[in-house]
C-alpha positions as CSV (number, residue, x, y, z in Angstrom):
1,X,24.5,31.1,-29.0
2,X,22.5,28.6,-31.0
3,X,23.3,25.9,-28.6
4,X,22.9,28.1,-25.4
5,X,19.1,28.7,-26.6
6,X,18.5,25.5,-26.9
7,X,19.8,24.3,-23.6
8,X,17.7,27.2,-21.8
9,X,14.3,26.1,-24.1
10,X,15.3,22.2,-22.9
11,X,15.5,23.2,-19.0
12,X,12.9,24.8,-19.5
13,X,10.3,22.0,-20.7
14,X,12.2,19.7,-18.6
15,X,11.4,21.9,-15.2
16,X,7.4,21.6,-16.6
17,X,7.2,18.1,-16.9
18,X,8.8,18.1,-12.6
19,X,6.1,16.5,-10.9
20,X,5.7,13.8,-8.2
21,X,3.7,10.8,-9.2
22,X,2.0,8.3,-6.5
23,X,2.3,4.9,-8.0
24,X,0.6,1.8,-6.2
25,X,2.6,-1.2,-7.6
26,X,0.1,-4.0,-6.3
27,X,0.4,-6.4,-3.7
28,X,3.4,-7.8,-4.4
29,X,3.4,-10.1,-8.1
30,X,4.8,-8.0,-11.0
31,X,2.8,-9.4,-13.8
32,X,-0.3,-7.3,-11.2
33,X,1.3,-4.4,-12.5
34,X,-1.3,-1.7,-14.5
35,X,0.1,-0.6,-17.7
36,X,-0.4,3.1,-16.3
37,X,2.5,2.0,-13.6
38,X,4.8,0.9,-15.9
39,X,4.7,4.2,-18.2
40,X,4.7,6.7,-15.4
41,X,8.2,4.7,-14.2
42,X,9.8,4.7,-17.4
43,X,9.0,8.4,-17.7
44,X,10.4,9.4,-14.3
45,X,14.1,10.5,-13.3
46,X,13.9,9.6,-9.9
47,X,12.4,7.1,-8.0
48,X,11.8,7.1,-4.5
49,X,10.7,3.6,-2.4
50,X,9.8,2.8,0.8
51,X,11.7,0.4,3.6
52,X,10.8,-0.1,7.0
53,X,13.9,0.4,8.2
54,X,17.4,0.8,7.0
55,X,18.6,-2.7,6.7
56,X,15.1,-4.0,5.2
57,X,15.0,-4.8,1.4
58,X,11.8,-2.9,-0.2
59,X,9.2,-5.4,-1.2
60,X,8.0,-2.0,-3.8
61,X,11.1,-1.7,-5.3
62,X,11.7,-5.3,-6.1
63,X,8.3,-5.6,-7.6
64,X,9.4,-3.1,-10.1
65,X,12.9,-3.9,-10.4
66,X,13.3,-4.4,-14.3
67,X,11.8,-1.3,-15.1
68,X,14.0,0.8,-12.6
69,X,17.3,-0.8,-13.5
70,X,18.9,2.8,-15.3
71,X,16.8,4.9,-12.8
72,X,18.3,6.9,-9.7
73,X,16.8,5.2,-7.0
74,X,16.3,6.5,-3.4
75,X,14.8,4.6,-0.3
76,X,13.0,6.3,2.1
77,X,11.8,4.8,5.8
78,X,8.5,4.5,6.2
79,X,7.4,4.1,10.0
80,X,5.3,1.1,10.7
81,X,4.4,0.8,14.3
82,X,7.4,1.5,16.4
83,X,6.8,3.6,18.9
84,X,10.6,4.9,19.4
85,X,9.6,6.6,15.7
86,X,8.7,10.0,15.2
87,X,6.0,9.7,12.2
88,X,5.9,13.6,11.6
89,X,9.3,14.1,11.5
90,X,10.3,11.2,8.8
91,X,7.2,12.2,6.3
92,X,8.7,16.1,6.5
93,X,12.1,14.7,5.9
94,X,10.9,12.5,3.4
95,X,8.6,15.3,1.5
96,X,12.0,17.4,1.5
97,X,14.2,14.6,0.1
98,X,11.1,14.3,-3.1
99,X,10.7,18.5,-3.2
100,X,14.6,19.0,-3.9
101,X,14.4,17.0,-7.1
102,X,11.4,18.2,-8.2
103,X,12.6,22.2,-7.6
104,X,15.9,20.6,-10.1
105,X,12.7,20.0,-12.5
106,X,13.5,15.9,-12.1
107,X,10.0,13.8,-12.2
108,X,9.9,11.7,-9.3
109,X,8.0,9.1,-8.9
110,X,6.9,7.3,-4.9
111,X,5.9,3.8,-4.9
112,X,3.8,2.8,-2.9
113,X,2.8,-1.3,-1.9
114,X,-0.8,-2.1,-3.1
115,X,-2.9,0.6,-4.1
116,X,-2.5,4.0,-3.6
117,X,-5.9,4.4,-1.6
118,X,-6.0,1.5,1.0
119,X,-3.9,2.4,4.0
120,X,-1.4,4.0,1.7
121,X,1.3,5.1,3.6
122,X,2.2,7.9,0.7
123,X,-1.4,9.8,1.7
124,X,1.2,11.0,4.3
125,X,3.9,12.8,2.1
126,X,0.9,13.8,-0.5
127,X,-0.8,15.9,2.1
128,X,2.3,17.9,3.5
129,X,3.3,18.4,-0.4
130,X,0.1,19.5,-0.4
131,X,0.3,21.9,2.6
132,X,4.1,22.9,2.1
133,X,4.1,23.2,-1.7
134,X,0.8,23.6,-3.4
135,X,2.8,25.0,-6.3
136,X,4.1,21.4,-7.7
137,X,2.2,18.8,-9.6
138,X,1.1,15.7,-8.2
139,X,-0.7,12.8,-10.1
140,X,-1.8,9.3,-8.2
141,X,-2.1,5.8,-10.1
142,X,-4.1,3.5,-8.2
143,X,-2.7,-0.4,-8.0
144,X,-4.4,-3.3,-7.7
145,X,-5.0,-4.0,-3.6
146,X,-3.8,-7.5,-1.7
147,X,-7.4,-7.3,-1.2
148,X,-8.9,-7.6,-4.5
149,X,-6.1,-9.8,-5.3
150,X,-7.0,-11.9,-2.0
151,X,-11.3,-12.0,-3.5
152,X,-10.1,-13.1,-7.1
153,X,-7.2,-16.0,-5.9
154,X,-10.1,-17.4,-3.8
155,X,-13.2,-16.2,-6.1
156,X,-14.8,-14.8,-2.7
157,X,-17.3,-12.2,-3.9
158,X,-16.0,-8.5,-1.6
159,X,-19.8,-7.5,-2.2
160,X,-22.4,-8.9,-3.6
161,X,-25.8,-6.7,-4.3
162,X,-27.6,-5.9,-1.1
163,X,-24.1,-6.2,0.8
164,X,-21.8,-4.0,3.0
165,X,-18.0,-4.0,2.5
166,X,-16.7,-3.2,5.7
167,X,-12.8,-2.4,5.4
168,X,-11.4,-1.9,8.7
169,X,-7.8,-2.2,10.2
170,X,-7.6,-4.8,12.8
171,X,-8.8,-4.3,15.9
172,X,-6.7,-4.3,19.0
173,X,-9.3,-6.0,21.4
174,X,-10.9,-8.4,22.0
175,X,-14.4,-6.8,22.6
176,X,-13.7,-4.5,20.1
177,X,-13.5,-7.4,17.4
178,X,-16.8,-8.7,18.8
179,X,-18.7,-5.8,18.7
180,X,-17.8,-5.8,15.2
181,X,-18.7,-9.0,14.3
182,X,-22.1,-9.0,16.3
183,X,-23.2,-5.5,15.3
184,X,-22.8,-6.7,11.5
185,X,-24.9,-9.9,11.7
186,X,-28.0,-9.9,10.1
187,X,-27.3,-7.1,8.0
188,X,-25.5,-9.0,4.6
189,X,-22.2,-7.6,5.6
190,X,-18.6,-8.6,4.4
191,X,-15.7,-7.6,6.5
192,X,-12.3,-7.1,5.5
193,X,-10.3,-6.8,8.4
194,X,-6.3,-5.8,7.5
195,X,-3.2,-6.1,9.3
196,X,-3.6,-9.0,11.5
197,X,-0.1,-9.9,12.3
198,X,0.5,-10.5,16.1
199,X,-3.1,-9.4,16.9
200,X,-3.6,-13.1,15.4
201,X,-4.0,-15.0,18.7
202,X,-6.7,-12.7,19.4
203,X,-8.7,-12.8,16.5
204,X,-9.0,-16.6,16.6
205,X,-10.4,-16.9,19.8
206,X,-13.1,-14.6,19.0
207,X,-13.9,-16.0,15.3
208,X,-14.1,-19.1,17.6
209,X,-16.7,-17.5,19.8
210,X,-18.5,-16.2,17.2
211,X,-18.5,-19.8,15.4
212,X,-17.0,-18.4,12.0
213,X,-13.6,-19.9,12.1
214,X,-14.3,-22.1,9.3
215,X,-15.9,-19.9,7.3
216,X,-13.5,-17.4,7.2
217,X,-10.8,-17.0,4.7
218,X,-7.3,-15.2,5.4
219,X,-4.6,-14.3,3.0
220,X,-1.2,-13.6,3.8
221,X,1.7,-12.3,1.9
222,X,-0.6,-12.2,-1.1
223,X,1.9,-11.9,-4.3
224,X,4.5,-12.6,-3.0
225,X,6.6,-16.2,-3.2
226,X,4.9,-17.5,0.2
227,X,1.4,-16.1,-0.2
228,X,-1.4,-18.2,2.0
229,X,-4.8,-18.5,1.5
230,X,-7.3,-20.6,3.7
231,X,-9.9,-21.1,5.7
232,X,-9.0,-19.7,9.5
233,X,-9.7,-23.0,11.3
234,X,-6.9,-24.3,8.9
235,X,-4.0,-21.7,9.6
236,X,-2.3,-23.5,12.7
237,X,0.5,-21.0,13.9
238,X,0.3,-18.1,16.6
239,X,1.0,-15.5,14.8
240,X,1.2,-14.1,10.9
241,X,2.7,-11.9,9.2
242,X,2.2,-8.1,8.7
243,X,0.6,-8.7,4.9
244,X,-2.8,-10.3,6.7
245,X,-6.2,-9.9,6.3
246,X,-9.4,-11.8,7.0
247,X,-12.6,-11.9,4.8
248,X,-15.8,-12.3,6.4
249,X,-18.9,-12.6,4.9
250,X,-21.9,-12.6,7.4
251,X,-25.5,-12.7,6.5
């Protein structure tokens, strides 16, 4: 009776500590872990981690490896930019993948590449938990970005006093790009333009134009074994990978 008491008290805490905790892991280098990330993983049953696709290896999950190694772990796809993809679909299936556990009263944590608040993917499954299931507990650490990592590897000031930051995914045109660039002249502005990749080709040209090729820096892969950073009239190849951004500082 005793022992059947207890058992019921036990479930019973254990289904109030069920929650689903956002964790950005940073851009990719372990030791960039926060303290706050490290704690919210030990303390969670499950833990959920993104993959592009089925037969890609998680670049989150690794980052966190040592920490997760006596943890149920659980990938989930996270669309990218394919266009045979149906976005809604995979965030609902992935919210009700998370929301099962959490109904068992299992703390799940989502990792999440970077930080938590820079084209976070997890915003996604956050906002139809939100919608779906207001009832259940959420909690969000933030993680250090490839973009603050990218500033200190290079000490490039993101914004000095008097400045702009400018944070922008990058643009699919040419003109597009330019506009940019033009309208932010003269007006102590930095740009941080993310996700290059194969829009690469396109962006040199125009930094060409514009005459800031030399002056502006990119990163890629930051944190991870082959992480770049340079000048832009330095990187040689056509194309770069999906972890790019450029830093442009224009007075």
């Amino acid at each position: 009776m005793i022992i059947k008491k207890f058992l019921s008290l036990f479930k019973s805490l254990r289904g109030n500590f069920a929650s689903l905790t956002i964790v950005g892991v940073g851009p990719g280098d372990p030791s960039l872990l926060t303290i706050a990330a490290v704690n919210a993983i030990k303390k969670a049953n499950v833990i959920f981690f993104p993959v592009s696709d089925d037969n890609k290896k998680s670049f989150a999950a690794e980052i966190v490896n040592k920490h997760t190694k006596l943890k149920k772990k659980i990938p989930i796809i996270f669309p990218m930019a394919s266009k045979d993809l149906d976005p809604d679909g995979i965030w609902s299936n992935a919210v009700e993948k998370i929301v099962g556990f959490i109904q068992k009263g299992e703390s799940v944590v989502l990792l999440c590449l970077g930080d938590t608040s820079l084209f976070a993917s997890s915003s996604n499954i956050l906002r139809i938990i939100k919608n779906n299931y207001p009832e259940i507990i959420t909690n969000t650490i933030p993680g250090i970005s490839s973009l603050s990592a990218a500033a200190a590897l290079n000490n490039f000031d993101l914004v000095k006093k008097g400045e702009t930051l400018i944070i922008k995914e990058c643009p699919s045109s040419n003109s597009e790009l330019t506009s940019l660039i033009r309208d932010s002249r003269g007006k102590k502005t930095v740009l941080a333009i993310m996700k290059v990749g194969k829009r690469w080709n396109l962006v040199r040209e125009t930094l060409k134009k514009e005459d800031i090729i030399n002056t502006s820096l990119i990163a890629l892969s930051i944190g991870m074994p082959d992480q770049i950073i340079q000048y832009a009239s330095q990187y040689k190849n056509d194309i770069m990978p999906y972890f790019s951004l450029i830093l442009i500082r224009l007075d």
